[in-house]
N, C-alpha and C positions, 0 to 999 in steps of 0.2 A: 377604435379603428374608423378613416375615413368611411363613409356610405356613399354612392355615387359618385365621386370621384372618378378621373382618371389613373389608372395607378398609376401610368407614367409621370404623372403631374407632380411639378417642382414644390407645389405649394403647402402638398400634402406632407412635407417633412420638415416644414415651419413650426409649428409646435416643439418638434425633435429636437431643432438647432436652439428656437429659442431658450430649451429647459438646459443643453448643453451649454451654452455661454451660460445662464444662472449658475451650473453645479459646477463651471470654471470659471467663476471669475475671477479678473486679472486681480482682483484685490486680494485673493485669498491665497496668493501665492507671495503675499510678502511676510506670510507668517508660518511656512513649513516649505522644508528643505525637498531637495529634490526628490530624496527616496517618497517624502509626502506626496510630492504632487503624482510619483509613479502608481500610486497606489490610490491615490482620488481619480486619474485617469481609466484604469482597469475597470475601477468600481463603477463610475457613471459611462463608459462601455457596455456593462456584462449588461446594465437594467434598464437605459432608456430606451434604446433603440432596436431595443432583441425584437419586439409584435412584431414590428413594421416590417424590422428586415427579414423575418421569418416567414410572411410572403409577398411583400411585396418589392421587384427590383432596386436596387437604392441606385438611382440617377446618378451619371460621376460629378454634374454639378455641387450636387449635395455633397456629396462625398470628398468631391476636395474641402467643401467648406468645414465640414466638420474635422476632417485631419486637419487642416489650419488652426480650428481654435485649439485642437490638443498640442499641435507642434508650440504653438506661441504661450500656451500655460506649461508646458514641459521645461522649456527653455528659459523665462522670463519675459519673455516681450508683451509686447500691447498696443493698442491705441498709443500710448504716449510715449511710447520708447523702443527701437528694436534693438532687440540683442542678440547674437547669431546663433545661427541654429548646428551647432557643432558634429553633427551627428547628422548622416541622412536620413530621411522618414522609414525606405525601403529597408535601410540592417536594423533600424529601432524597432521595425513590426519583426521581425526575425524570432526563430524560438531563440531560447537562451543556448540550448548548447549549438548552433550556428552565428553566434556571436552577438543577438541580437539583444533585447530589455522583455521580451516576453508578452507586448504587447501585441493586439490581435489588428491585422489590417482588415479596417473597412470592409474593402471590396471582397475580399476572399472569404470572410467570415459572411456578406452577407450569400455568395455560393454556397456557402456548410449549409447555412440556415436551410436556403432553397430546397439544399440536396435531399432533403432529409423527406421531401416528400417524394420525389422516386422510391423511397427504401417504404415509406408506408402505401403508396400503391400498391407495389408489388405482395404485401404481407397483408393490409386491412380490404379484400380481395369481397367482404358483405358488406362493407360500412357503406350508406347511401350516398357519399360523396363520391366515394371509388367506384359506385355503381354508376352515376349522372354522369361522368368523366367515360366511362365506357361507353356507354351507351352514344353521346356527343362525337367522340373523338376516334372511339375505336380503339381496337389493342393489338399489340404486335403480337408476334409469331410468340407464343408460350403464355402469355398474359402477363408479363412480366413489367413491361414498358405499355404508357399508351402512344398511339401513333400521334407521329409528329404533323400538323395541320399548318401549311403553308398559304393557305385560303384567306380571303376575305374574309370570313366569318367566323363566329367562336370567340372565347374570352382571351384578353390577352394577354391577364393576367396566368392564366393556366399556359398558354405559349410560353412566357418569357422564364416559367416555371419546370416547364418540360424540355424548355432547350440549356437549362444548367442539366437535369438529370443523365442528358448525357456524358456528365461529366461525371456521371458517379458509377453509373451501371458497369463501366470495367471493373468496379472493387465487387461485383458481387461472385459470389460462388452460390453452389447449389449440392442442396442434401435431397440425394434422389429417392423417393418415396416410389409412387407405380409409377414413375416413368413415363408419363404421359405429356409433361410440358418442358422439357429437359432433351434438349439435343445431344446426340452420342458424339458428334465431331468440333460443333462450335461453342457448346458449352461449356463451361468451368466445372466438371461436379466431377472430377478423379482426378488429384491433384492441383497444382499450381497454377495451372495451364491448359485452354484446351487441347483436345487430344488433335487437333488440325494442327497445331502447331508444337505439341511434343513430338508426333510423329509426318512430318508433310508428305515424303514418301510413300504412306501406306494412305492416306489421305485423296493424293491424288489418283489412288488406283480406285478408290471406295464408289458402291455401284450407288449407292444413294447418301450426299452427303450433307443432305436436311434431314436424314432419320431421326426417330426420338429414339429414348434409349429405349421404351418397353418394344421395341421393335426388332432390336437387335439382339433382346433377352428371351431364347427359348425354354419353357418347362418342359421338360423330361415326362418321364411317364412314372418316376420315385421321386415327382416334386420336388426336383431337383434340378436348378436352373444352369445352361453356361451361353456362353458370350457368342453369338455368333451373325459377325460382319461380312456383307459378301462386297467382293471386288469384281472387277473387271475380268479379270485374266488369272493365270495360275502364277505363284511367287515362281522369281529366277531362286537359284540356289544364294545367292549373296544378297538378299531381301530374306529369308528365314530370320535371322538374327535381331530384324526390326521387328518383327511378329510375335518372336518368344517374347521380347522388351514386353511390345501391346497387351501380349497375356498374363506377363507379370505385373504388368501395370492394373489391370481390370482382376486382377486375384482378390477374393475376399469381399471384391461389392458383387452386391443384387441386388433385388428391387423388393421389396416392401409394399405390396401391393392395397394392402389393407391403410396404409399414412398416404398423405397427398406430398407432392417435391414442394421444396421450400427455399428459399433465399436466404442464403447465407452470406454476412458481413466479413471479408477476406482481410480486414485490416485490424483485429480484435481477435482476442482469444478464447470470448465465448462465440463467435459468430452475429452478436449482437450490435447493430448501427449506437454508432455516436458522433452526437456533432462535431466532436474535439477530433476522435480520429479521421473522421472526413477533413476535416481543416489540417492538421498535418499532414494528412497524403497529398491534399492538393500543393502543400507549400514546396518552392521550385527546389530543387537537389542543391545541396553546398555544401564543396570540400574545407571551409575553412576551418581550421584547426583554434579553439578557441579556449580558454581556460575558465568553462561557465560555473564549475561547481566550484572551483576554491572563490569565485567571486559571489556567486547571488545564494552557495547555499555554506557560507559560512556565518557564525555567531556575529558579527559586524553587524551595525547600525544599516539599513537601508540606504541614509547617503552617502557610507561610507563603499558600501558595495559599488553606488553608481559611480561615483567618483573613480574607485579602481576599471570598471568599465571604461568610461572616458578614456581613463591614463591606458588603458590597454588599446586603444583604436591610436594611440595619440592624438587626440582631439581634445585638451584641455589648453584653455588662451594661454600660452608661455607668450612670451615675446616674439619665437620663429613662427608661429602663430599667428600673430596680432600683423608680422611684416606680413606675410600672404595675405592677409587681408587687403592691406592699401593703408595700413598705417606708417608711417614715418619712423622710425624709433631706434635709437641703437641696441642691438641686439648683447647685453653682458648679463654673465649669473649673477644676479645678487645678493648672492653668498660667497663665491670665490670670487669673482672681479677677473676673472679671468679667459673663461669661455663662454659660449655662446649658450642660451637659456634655450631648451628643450625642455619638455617631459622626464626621458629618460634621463637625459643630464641630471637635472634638479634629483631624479628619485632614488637613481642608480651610479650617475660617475661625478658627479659634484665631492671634491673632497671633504665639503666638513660632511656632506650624506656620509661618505663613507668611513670617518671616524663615529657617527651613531650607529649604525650599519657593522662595524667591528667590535663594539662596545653591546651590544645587542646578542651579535650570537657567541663571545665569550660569555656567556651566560651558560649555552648550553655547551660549548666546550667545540663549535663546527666550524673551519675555515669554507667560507663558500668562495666562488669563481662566480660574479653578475657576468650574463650575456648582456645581448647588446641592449634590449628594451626591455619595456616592463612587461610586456606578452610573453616574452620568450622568459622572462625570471617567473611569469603565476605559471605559464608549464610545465615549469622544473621543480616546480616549487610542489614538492609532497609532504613536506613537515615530518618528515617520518624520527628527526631527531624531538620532536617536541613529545611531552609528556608521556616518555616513555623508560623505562628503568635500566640502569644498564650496571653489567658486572664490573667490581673497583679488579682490577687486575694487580 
């Protein structure tokens, strides 16, 4: 790790780029196939640049230059030759079941990295760096977050660190111990949601609505606790019904006064942070319907999976292809001399295709119907007549 430095400094991830062009060099792509180069890309991802990007910002300078060298050893290009880049960079960082190759972007992975130390702020709460960071900075309402410092002064590195974590602390929840750092209306700790927003109505009548929860939890006098919120005013009769809700909502917790509250990771099933599922959460919503498991998690060869990938975006050089580019070329199949060369054509309605294609599944005895492309035949496509037995009638 650089010492002294600036972290914003472009220089400091020369080292990075340099070892990334050695572990991609253009040469070593003329001797393994695509599924190869998917799989030396992931690899020299997961371990060069993880320190760095784990705390320090990665500049977008840098960052485009390193997605560069990956786009141009993915694809074939180089210094001495370009070849096109079929695919955009954005659905190739994609998970695989939103259509993408499973590759991790850049930029967003180096967010996970960052994110990861809100989540141990909030939990390594003795470690002397969470102590100097407090002490410096100050901590928000619960101790959960430190304050954000918009000052001249202070590290900036701890800045440009604190202001990813606000991108994480919506996934946290909370397991309420005694109650003492745990708000009863803005916090996440009963249910999904906080209760300001499962209930607004009852919310906005609420006489105090920074309470913690041990405030709102009275003991009994048989040490036995219940809920009790005060509002403004008395309920109208058509507000009871929102009330019973809040009671049945708040049935079954209490407070635990003897354990401390604790932060809880909302996006896992044990409660517990991971950099993987912070990088899926943050990855943007996509409805696209894609057919990722009969391609990347079938027996096939690696290039043959990618290849079916390509053919599913239609992005493989056909001819219609090659003319959107700005080539010249007459557009005929090369097998029937007849129509125009597509993807789908060549895979799906090319007739001698569809003499191998009839000859294939008399085998297993299935008349099929191709749709129109090869996306829509891998969604249809369940195999459910393959290796499976069936009664001679």
């Amino acid at each position: 790790m650089p010492l002294g430095a600036p972290f914003k400094s472009i220089g400091v991830w020369d080292g990075i780029e340099e070892r990334f062009r050695k572990r991609l060099a253009m040469w070593k792509r003329q001797y393994i196939s695509k599924g190869g180069r998917i799989t030396l890309i992931r690899s020299t991802l997961s371990n060069l640049p993880i320190y760095y990007m784990s705390i320090f910002h990665l500049p977008r300078a840098v960052r485009l230059r390193l997605e560069k060298i990956q786009r141009d050893f993915l694809w074939g290009g180089g210094s001495l030759e370009q070849k096109p880049h079929l695919v955009r960079w954005s659905i190739v960082c994609e998970d695989k079941s939103k259509g993408g190759s499973g590759f991790k972007s850049l930029g967003l992975f180096n967010k996970a990295l960052l994110g990861k130390w809100a989540w141990r702020f909030a939990n390594e709460k003795k470690a002397l760096w969470n102590q100097v960071i407090r002490r410096k900075y100050g901590e928000e309402i619960g101790g959960w977050r430190s304050c954000e410092n918009k000052e001249a002064f202070g590290v900036g590195m701890w800045k440009a660190i604190n202001k990813v974590g606000q991108l994480v602390t919506p996934y946290f929840g909370f397991e309420v111990g005694d109650g003492k750092n745990v708000r009863f209306w803005k916090d996440k700790w009963c249910g999904t949601s906080p209760l300001s927003e499962a209930f607004p109505s009852l919310f906005a009548l609420a006489t105090s609505k920074e309470a913690w929860v041990n405030e709102i939890w009275t003991v009994g006098g048989d040490r036995r606790g219940s809920w009790t919120p005060t509002f403004n005013r008395p309920f109208n009769d058509w507000e009871m019904e929102e009330v019973r809700r809040l009671l049945c909502y708040l049935e079954g917790k209490k407070l635990r006064e003897e354990e401390e509250d604790r932060v809880r990771w909302e996006n896992s099933k044990d409660g517990v942070f991971s950099v993987k599922s912070l990088y899926k959460a943050m990855q943007p919503e996509s409805s696209v319907w894609f057919p990722s498991k009969i391609i990347w998690m079938s027996c096939a060869q690696p290039k043959i999976s990618f290849f079916a990938w390509e053919a599913s975006w239609g992005r493989v050089l056909t001819l219609d292809r090659l003319q959107k580019k700005g080539w010249v070329l007459a557009n005929r199949c090369f097998l029937c001399q007849k129509y125009g060369e597509s993807i789908d054509h060549l895979l799906l309605r090319c007739e001698k295709t569809r003499e191998v294609w009839t000859l294939f599944l008399s085998f297993f005895g299935v008349s099929w119907v191709f749709p129109r492309s090869v996306k829509e035949t891998l969604i249809g496509w369940r195999g459910s007549f393959v290796g499976k037995k069936r009664k001679v009638a």
